[in-house]
N, C-alpha and C positions, 0 to 999 in steps of 0.2 A: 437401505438398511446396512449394507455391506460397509458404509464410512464410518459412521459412528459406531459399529462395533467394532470393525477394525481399530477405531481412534482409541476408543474406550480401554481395550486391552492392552494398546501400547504405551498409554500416559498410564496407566496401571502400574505397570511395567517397570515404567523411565520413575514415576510418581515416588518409588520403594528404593530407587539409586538416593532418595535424597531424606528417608527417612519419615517416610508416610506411614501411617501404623494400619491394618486392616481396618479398624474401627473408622479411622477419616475416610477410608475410600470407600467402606459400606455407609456412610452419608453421605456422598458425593454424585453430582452428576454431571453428565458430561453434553454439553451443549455445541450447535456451529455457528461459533460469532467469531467474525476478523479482528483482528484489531488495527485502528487505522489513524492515521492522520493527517492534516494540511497542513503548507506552509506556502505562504506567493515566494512566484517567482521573477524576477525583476526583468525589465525590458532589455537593461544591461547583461544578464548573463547573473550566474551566482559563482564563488570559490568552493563554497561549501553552504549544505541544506542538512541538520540535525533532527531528525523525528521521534519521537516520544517523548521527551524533555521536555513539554507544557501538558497541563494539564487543559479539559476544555472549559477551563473558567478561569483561565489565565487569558490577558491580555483581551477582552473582547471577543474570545473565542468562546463557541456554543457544542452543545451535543453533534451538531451539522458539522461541525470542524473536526472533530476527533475525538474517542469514545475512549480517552484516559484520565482516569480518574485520579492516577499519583502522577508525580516526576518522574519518569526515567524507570518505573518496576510497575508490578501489580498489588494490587491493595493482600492483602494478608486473607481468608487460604488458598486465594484462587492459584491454577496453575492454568497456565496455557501451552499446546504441542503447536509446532509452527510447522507447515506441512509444504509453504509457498510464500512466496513474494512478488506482489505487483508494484509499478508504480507508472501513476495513472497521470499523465501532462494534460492539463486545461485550459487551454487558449485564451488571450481573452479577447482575442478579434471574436465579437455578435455576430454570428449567423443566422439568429430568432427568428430575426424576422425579415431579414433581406430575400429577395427574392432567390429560383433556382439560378435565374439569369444574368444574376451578379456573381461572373468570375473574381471580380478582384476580391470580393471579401472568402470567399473560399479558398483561393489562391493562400491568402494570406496565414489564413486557419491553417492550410496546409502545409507549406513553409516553418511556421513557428514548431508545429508537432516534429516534425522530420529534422528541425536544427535539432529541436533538445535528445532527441531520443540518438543521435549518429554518437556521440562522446559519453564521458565519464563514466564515474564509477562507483558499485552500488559494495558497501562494506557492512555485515549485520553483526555486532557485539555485543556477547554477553558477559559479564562482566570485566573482563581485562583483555577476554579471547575474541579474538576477528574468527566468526565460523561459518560467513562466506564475504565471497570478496570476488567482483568479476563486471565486467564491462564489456562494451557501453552500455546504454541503458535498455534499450533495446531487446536486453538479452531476458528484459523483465515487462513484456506487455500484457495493458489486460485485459481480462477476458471477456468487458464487456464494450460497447461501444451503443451511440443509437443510431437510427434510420429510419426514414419513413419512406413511403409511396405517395406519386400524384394520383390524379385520374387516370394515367396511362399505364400504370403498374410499375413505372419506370423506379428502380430506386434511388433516392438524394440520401447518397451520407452525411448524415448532421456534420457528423467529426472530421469529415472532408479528409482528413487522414489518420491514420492510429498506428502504433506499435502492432507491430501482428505477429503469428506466431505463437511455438505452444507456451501456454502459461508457464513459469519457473516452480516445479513442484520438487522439493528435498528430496533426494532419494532417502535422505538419513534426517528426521526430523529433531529437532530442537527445542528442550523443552524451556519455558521461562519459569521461575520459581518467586515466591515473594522474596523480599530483600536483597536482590541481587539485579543493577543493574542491567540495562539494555537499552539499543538506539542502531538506528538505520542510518549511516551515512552517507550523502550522497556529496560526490566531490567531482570536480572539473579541473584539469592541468591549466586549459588557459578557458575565461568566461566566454559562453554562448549566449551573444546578445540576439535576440529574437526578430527576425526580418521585419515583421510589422511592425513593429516601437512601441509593442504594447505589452505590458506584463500578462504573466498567469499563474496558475495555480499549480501545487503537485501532490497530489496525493500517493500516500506509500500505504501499502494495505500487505499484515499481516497473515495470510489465511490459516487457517487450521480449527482446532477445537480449546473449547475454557473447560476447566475442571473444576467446579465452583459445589460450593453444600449445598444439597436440598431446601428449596424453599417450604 
């Protein structure tokens, strides 16, 4: 209970810096959905990775991909309070289905997460302003990972390795408005090409609260 009404009152708050009249915020509700998105990641390494700039019906991409529905902003009255930043590296060395017993393919899993996450650097702007900026990436892991148990209780991490570490929560949260630009950059001095030779995925995940109308 404590989140959402703390969130509630501070996009209230921040909501009135931009010109929200009582009326829209007494039809307003305040929900906790991330905003998030993909993009691969090349076997070679990347210079640079741009997030929220597609939409998920751009390019082949689905609701599974990323839950933005404009370019680059939010569709008109939503607001969103940004409260944290993840970003989540997806290997594509298959551990599915190999056995516990297969070090090389874990090895490998392991390897590719720890090259990407030691470098670059994670930039979030909103419209002109850079209003964080900080590296490596690492300093953004998240929060969730999977694992299971055999018969022995013993446990096998799927993700064989992860970013760990406390989540990246604002101490000073940021609000996104309609019509105003925004995007996550993530950028590398020189490319980290991935041990195994295989590409993967990256997801950048928003956290916070939407301030959307009453359905």
């Amino acid at each position: 209970m404590k989140t959402i009404v703390h969130a509630q009152r501070t996009m209230l708050s921040l909501a009135r810096m931009f010109g929200v009249n009582q009326q829209d915020l007494a039809n307003s509700e305040v929900t906790e959905l991330d905003l998030f998105d993909t993009l691969p990641y090349s076997s070679t390494g990347e210079a640079l990775l741009t997030f929220f700039q597609k939409t998920n019906a751009q390019d082949g991409r689905t609701k599974h991909d990323s839950n933005m529905v404009m370019s680059g902003q939010l569709p008109a009255p939503q607001r969103f309070l940004i409260e944290g930043i993840e970003v989540d590296f997806i290997p594509g060395v298959d551990i599915a289905r190999k056995p516990a017993t297969d070090e090389d393919a874990f090895k490998a899993r392991a390897n590719d997460v720890a090259s990407f996450y030691q470098s670059g650097l994670l930039e979030l702007s909103i419209g002109a302003k850079v209003f964080v900026q900080n590296g490596p990436l690492k300093e953004f892991p998240p929060t969730t990972f999977l694992e299971a148990a055999n018969a022995a209780a013993t446990k096998i991490v799927i993700d064989a390795t992860r970013a760990a570490g406390d989540p990246c929560r604002l101490s000073i949260p940021h609000l996104l408005v309609p019509g105003v630009n925004f995007k996550v950059d993530l950028s590398w001095k020189d490319r980290v090409a991935l041990p195994s030779g295989q590409g993967g995925r990256v997801i950048c995940r928003l956290k916070g609260y939407m301030l959307r109308p009453k359905q």
